[in-house]
N, C-alpha and C positions, 0 to 999 in steps of 0.2 A: 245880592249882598256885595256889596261893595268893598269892608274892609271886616275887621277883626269883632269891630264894636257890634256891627249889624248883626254877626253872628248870634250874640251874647243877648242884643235887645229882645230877639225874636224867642226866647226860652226865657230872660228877664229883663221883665219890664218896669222898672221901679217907678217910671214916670206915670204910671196906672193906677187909679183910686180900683182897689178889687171890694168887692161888698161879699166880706165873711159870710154871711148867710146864705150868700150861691153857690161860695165856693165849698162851704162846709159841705153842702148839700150834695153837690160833684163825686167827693173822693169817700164819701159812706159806704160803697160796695165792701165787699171783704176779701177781695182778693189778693192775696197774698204778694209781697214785690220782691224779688230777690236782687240783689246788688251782688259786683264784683268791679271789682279795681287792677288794674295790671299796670304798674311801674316799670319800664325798662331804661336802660341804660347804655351808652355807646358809643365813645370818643367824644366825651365830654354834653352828650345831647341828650334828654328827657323826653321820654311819650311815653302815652298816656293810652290803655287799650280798655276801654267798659263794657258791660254787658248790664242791662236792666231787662229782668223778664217774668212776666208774670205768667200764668194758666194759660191765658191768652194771647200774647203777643210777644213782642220783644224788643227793645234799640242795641245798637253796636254803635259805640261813639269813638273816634279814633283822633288822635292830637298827634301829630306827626311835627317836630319842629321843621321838619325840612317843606312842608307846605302851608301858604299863605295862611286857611282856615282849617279848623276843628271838620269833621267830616262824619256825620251821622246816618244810617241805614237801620229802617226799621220792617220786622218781620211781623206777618201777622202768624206765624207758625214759629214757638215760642221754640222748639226743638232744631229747627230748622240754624234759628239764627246761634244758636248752643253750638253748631256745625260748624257755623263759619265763623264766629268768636275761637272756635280750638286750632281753626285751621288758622287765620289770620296770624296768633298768638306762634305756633309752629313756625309759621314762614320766617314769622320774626327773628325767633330763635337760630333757627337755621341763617339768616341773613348777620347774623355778630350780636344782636340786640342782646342782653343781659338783662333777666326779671331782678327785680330787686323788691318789687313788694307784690304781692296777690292775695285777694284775699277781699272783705267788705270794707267799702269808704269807711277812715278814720275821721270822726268829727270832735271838734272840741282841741 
């Protein structure tokens, strides 16, 4: 990944004809997805801390403005990565960081 855009194509890809009926097909399971959101705050700087975690797995996405790219780790132990999202989120805290939102993405 070269620059910021690389980041963003490889998650979306708009230049992609997708065929609804495979993709329908794909995300039929029924497993449940929980989202969370963490907004912090700090001498004028925004980032950005997620957790997405299902029964089975889990990602940690982290936006740091102080680093070039967005920065994702994903868990195939959905408790595990719960650990290190509380802990990440703490260090933050402890480092000046200020939460300003927590909670599920706001859409709309």
């Amino acid at each position: 990944m070269d620059n910021q855009n690389d980041f963003f194509d490889e998650f979306i890809n708009d230049e992609t004809e997708v065929d609804d009926s495979e993709s329908d097909e794909e995300f039929e399971d029924d497993a449940e997805v929980d989202l969370r959101t963490v907004l912090l705050v700090k001498s004028e700087m925004i980032a950005l801390l997620g957790l997405r975690q299902s029964t089975e797995a889990a990602t940690i996405v982290r936006i740091d403005p102080r680093q070039p790219l967005p920065s994702t780790q994903q868990y195939d132990d959905a408790a595990a990565a719960v650990k290190w999202f509380n802990r990440s989120l703490a260090t933050s805290k402890r480092n000046g960081w200020e939460v300003i939102f927590d909670g599920k993405p706001m859409y709309g």
